[in-house]
Backbone and ligand atoms as CSV (ligand in chain L), in Angstrom:
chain,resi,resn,atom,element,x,y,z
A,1,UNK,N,N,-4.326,16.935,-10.486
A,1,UNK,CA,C,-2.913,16.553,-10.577
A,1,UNK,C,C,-2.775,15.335,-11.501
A,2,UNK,N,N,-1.735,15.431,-12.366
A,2,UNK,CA,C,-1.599,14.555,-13.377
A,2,UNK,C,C,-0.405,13.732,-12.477
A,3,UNK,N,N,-0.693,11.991,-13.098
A,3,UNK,CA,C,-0.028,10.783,-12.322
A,3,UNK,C,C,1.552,11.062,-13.160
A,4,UNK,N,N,2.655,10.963,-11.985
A,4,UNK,CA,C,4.347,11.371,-12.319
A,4,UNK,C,C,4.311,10.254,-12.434
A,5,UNK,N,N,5.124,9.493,-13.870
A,5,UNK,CA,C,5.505,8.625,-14.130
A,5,UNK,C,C,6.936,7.964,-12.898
A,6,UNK,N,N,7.661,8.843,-12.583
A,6,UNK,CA,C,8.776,8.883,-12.000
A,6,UNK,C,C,8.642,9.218,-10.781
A,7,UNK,N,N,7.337,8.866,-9.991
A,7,UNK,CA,C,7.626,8.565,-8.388
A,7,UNK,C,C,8.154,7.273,-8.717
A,8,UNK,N,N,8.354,6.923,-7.351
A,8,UNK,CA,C,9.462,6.064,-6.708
A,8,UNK,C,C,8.553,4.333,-6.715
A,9,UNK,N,N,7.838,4.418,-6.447
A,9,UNK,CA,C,6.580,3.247,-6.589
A,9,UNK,C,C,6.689,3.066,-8.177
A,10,UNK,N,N,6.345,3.994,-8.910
A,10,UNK,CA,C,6.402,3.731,-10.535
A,10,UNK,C,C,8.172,3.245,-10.762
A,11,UNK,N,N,8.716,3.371,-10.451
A,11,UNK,CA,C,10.121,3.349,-10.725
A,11,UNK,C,C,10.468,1.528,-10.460
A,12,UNK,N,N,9.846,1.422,-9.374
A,12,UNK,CA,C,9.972,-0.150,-8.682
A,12,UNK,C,C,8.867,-1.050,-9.456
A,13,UNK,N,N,8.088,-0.390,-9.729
A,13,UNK,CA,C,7.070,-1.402,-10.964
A,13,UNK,C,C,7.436,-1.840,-12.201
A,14,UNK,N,N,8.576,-0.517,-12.879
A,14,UNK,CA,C,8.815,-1.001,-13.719
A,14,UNK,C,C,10.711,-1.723,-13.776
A,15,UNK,N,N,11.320,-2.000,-12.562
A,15,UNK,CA,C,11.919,-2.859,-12.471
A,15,UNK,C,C,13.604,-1.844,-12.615
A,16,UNK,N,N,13.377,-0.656,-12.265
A,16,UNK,CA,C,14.505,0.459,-12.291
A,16,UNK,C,C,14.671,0.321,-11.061
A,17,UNK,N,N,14.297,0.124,-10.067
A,17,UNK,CA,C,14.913,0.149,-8.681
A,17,UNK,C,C,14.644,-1.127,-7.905
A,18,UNK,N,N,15.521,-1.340,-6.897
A,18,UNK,CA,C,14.837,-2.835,-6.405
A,18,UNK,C,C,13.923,-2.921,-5.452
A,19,UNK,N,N,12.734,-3.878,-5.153
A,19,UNK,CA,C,12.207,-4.053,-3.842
A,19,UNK,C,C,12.020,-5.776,-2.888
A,20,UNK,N,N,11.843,-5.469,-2.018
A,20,UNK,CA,C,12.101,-6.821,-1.422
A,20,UNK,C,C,10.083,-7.376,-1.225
A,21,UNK,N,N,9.894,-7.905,-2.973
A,21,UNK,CA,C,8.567,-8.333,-2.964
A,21,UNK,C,C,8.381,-9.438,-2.065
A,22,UNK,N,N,6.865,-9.199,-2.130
A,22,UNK,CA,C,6.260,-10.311,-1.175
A,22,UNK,C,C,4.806,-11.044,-1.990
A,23,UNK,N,N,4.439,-10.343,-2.880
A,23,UNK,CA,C,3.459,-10.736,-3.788
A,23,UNK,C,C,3.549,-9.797,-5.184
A,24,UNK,N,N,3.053,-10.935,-6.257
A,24,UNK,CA,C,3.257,-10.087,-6.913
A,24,UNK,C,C,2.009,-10.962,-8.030
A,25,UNK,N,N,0.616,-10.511,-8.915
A,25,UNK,CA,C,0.114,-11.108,-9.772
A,25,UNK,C,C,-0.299,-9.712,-10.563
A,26,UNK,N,N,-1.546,-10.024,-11.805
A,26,UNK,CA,C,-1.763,-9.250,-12.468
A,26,UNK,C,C,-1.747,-7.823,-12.405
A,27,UNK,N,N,-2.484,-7.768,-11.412
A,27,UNK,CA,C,-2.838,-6.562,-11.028
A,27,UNK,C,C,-2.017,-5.645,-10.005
A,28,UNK,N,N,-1.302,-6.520,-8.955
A,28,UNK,CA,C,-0.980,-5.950,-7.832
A,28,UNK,C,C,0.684,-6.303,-7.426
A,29,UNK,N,N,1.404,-5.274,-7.070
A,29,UNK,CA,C,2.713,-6.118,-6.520
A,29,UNK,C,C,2.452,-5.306,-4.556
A,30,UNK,N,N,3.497,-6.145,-3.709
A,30,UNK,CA,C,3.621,-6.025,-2.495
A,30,UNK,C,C,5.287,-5.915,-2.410
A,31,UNK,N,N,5.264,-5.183,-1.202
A,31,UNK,CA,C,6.911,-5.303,-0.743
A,31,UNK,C,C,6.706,-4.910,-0.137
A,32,UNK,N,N,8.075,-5.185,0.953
A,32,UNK,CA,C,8.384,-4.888,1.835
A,32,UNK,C,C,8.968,-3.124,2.149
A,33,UNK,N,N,8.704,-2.043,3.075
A,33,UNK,CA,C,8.653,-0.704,3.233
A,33,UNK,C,C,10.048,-0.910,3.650
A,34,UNK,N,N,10.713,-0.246,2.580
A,34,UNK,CA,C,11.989,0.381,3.312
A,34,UNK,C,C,12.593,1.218,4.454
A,35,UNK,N,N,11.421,1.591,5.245
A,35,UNK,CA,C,11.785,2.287,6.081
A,35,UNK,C,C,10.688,1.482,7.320
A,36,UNK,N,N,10.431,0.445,8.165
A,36,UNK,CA,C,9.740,-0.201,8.483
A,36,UNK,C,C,9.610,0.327,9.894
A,37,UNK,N,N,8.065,0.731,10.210
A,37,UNK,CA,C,7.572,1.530,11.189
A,37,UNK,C,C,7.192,-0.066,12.630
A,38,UNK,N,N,7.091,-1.198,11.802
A,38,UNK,CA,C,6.637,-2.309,12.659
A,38,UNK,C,C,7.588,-3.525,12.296
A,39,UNK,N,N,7.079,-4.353,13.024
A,39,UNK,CA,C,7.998,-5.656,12.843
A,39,UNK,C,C,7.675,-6.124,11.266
A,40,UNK,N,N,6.472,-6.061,11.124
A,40,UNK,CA,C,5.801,-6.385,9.607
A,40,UNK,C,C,5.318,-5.110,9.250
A,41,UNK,N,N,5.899,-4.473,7.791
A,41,UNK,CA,C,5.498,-3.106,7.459
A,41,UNK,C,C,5.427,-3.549,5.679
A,42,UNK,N,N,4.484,-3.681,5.459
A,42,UNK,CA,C,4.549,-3.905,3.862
A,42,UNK,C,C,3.619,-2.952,2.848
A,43,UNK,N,N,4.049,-2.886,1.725
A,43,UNK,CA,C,3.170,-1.806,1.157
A,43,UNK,C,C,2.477,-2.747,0.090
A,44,UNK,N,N,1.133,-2.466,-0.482
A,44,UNK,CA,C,0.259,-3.182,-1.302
A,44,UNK,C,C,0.149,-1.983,-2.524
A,45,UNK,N,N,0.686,-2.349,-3.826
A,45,UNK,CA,C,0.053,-1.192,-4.333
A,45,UNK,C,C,-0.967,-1.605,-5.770
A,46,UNK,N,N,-1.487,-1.048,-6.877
A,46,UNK,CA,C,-2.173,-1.343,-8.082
A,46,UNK,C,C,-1.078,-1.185,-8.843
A,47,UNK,N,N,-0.861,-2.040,-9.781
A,47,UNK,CA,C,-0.031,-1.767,-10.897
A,47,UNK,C,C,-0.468,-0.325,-11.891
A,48,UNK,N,N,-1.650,-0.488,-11.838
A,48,UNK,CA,C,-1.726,0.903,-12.874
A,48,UNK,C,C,-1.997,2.175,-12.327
A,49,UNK,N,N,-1.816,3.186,-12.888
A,49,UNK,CA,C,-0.942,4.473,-12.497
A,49,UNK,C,C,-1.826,5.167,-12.151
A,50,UNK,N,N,-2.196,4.760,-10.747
A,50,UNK,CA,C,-3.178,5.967,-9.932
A,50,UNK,C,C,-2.524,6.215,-8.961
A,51,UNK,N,N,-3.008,7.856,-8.479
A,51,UNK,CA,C,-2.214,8.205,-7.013
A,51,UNK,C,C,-2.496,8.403,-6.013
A,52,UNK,N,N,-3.852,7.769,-5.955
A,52,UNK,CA,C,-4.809,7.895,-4.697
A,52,UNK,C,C,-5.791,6.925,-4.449
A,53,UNK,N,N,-6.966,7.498,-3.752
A,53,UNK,CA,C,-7.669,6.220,-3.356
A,53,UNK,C,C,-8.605,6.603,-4.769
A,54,UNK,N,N,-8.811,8.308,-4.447
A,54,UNK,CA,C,-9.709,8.894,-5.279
A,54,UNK,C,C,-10.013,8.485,-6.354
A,55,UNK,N,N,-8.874,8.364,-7.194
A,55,UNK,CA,C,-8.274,8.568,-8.522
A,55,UNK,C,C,-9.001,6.421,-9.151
A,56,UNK,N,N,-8.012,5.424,-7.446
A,56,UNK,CA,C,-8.188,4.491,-8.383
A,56,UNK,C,C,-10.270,3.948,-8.414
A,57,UNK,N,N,-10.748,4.438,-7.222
A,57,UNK,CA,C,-11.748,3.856,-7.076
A,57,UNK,C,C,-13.051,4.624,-7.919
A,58,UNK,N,N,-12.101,5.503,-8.966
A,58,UNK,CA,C,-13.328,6.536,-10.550
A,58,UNK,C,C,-12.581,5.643,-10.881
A,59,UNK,N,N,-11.229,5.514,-11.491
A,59,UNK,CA,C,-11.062,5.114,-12.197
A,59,UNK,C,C,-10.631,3.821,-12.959
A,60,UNK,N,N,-10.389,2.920,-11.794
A,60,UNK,CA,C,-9.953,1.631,-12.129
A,60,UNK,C,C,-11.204,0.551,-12.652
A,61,UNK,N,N,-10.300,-0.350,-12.802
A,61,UNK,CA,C,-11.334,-1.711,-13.507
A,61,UNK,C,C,-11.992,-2.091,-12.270
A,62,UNK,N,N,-13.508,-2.825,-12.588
A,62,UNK,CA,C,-13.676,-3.917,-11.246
A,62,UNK,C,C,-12.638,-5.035,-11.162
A,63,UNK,N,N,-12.421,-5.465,-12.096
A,63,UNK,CA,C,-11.039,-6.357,-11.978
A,63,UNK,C,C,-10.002,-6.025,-11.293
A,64,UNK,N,N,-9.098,-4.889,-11.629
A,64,UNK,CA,C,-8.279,-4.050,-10.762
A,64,UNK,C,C,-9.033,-4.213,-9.507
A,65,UNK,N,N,-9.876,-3.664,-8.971
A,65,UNK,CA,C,-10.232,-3.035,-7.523
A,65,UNK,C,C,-10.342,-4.562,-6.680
A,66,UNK,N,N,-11.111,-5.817,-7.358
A,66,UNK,CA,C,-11.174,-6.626,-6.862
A,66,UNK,C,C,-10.026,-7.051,-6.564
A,67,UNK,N,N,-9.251,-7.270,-7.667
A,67,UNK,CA,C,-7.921,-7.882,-7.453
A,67,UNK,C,C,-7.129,-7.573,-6.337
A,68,UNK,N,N,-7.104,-5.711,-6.185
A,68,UNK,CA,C,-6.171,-5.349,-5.078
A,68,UNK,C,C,-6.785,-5.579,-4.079
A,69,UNK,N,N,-8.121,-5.692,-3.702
A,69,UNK,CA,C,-8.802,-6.322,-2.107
A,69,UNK,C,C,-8.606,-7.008,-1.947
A,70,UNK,N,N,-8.491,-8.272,-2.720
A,70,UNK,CA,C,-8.185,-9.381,-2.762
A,70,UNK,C,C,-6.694,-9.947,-2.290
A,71,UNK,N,N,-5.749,-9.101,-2.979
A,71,UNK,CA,C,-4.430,-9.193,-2.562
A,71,UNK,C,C,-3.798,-8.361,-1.465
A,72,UNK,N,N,-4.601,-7.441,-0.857
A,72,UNK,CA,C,-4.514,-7.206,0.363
A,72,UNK,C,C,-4.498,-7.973,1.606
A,73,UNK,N,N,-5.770,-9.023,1.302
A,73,UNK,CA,C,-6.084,-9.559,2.050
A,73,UNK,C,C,-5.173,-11.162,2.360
A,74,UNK,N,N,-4.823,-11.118,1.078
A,74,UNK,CA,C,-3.941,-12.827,1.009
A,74,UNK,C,C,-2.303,-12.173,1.533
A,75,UNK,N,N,-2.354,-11.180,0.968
A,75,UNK,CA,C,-0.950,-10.535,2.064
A,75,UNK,C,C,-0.640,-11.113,3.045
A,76,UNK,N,N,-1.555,-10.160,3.818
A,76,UNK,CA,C,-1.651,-10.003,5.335
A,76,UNK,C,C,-1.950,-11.360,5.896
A,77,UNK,N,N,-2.497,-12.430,5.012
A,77,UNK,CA,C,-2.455,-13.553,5.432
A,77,UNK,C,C,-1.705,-14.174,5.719
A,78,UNK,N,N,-0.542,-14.209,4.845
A,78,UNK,CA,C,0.567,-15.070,4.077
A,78,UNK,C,C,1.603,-14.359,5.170
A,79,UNK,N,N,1.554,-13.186,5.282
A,79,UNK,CA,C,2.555,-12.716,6.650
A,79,UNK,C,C,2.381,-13.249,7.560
A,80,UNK,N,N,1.275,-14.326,7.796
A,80,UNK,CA,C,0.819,-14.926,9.462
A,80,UNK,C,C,0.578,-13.824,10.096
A,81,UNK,N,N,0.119,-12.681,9.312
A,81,UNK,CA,C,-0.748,-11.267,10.517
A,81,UNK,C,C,-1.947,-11.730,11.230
A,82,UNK,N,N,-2.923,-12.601,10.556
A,82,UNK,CA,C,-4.553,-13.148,11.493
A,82,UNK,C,C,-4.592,-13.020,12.719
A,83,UNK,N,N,-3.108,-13.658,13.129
A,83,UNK,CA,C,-3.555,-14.093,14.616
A,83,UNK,C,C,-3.658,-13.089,15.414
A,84,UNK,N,N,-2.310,-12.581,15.701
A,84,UNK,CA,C,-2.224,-11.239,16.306
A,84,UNK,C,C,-2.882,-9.976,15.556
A,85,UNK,N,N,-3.563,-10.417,14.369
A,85,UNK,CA,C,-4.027,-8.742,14.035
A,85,UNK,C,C,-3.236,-8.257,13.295
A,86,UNK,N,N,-3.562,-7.110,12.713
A,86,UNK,CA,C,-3.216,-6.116,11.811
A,86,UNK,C,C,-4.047,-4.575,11.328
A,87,UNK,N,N,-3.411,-3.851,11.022
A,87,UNK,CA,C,-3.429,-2.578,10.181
A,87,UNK,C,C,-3.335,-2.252,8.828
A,88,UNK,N,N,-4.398,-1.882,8.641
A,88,UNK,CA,C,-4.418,-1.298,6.941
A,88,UNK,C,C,-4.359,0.232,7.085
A,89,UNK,N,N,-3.650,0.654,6.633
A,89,UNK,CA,C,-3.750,2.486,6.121
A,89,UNK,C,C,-2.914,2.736,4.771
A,90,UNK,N,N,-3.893,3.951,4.461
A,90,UNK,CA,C,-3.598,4.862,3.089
A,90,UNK,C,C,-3.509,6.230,2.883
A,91,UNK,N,N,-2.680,6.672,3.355
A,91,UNK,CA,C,-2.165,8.109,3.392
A,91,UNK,C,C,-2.541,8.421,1.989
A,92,UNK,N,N,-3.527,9.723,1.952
A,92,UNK,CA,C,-3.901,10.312,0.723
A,92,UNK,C,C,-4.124,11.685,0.945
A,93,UNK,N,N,-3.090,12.775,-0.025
A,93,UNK,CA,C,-3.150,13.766,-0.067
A,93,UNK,C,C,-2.588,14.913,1.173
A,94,UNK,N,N,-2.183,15.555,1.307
A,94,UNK,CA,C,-1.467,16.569,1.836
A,94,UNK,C,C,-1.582,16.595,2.913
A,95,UNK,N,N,-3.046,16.593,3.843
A,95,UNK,CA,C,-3.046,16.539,4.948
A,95,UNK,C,C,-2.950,14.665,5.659
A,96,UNK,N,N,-3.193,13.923,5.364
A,96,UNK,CA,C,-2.495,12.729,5.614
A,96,UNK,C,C,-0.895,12.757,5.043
A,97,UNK,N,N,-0.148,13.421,4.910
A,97,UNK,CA,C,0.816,13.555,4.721
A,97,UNK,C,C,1.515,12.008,3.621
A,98,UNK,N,N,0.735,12.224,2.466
A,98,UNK,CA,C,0.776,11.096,1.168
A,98,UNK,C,C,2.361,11.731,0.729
A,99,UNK,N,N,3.273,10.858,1.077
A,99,UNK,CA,C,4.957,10.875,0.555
A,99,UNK,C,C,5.088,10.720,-1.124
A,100,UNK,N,N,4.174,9.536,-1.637
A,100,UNK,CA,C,4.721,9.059,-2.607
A,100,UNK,C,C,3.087,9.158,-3.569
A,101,UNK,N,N,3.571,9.715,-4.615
A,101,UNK,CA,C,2.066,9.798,-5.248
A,101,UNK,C,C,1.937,8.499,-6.107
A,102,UNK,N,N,1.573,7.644,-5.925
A,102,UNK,CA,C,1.003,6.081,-6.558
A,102,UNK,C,C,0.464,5.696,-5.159
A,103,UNK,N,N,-1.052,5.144,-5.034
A,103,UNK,CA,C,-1.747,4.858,-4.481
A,103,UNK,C,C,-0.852,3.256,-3.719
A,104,UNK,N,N,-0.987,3.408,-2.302
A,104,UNK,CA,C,-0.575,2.418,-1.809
A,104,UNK,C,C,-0.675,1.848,-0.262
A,105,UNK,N,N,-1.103,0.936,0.076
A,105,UNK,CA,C,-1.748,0.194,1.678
A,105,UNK,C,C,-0.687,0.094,2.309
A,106,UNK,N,N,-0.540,0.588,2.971
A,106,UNK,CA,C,0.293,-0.192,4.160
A,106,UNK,C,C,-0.756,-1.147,5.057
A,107,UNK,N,N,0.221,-2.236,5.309
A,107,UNK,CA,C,-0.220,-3.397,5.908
A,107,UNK,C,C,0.852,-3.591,7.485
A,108,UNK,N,N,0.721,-3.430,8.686
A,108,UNK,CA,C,0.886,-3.253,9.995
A,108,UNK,C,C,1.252,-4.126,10.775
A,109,UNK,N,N,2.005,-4.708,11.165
A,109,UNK,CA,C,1.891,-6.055,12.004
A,109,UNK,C,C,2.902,-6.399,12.459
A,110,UNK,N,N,2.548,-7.634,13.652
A,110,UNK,CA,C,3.959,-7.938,14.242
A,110,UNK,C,C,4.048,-7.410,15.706
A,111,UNK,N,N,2.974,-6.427,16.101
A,111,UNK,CA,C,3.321,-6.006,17.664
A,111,UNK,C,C,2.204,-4.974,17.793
A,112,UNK,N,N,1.753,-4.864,19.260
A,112,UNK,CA,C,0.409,-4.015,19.646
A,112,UNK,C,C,0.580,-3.418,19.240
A,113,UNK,N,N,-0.705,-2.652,18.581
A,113,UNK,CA,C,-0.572,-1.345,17.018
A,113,UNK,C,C,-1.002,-0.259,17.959
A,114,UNK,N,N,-1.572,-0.324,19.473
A,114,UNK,CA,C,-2.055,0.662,19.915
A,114,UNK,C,C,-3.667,0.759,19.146
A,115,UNK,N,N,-4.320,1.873,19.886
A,115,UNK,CA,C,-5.472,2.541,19.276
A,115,UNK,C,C,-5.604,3.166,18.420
A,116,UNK,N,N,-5.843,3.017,17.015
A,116,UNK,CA,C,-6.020,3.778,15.937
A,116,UNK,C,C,-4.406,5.010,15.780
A,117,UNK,N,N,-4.621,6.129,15.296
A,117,UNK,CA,C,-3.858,6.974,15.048
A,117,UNK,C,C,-3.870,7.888,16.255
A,118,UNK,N,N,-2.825,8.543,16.886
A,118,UNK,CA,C,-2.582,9.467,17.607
A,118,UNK,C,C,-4.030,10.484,17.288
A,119,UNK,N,N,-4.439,11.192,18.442
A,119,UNK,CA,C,-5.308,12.527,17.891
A,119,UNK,C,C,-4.384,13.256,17.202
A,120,UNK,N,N,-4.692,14.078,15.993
A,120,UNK,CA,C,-4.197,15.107,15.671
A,120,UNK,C,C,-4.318,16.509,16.323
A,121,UNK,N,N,-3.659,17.522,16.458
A,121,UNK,CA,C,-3.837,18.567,17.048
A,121,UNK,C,C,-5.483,19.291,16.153
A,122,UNK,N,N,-6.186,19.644,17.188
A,122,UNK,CA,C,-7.298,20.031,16.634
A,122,UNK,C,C,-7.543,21.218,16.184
L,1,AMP,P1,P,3.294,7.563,2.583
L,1,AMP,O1,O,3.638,8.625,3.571
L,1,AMP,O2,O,2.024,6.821,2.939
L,1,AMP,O3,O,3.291,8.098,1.159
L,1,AMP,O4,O,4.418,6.471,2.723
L,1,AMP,C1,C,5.349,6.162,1.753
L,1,AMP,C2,C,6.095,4.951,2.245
L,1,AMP,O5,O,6.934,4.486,1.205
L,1,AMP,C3,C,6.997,5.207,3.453
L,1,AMP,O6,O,6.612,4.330,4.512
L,1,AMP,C4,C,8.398,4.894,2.944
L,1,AMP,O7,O,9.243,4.312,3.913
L,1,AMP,C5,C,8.101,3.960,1.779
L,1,AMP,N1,N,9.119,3.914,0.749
L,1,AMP,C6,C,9.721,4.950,0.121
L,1,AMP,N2,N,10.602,4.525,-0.792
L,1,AMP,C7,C,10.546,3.173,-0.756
L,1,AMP,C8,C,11.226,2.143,-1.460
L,1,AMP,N3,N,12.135,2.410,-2.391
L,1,AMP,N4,N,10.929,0.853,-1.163
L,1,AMP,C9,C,10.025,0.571,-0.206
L,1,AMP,N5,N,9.343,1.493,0.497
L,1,AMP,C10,C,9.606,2.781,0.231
């Protein structure tokens, strides 16, 4: 699958739609999820145009990859998530039910996350 310039993540990177950032440097911007599953629901994504995990971790820079671990992590900081904890997930591909094709973290927080993910039906 070739990367759609015109998902909705690409659209907000390049400054056509608005988002309510929370970080933003070379490599990486953050915002806030418009549709917020927790008290703290933020999305982490790479600026450059991958749509998966797959895609960025062939194909990105070590710079890129560092950068976005990196800014994952100062996120979730900067939200005051440490204390109480937090959640990282990355919905990729069809059966994780991936909405938006540009690779992107959700970051969790703000109230007991529970145990991992529901079982799925087996
Ligand atoms: P996923 O199922 O992992 O692809 O999730 C996509 C996420 O993007 C969902 O949590 C949506 O609420 C969120 N989302 C979609 N459009 C926007 C937007 N314009 N600004 C912020 N978050 C969005």
């Amino acid at each position: 699958m070739d990367y759609d310039d015109g998902n909705i993540f690409a659209r907000i990177l390049r400054g056509e739609i608005p988002c309510k950032k929370v970080f933003e440097d070379e490599h990486t911007l953050a915002f806030h999820d418009i549709n917020p599953q927790t008290p703290i629901h933020v999305l982490v994504i790479p600026k450059g145009a991958y749509i998966s995990m797959d895609d960025f971790s062939t194909k990105a820079s070590d710079a890129e990859i560092a950068g976005f671990v990196r800014a994952i992590g100062k996120v979730a900081r900067d939200l005051g998530a440490l204390e109480g904890g937090y959640r990282i997930l990355s919905n990729n591909g069809p059966n994780a039910h991936q909405d938006v094709q540009h690779l992107h973290i959700h970051i969790f927080a703000g109230k007991n996350l529970g145990r991992m993910i529901k079982p799925a039906d087996k």
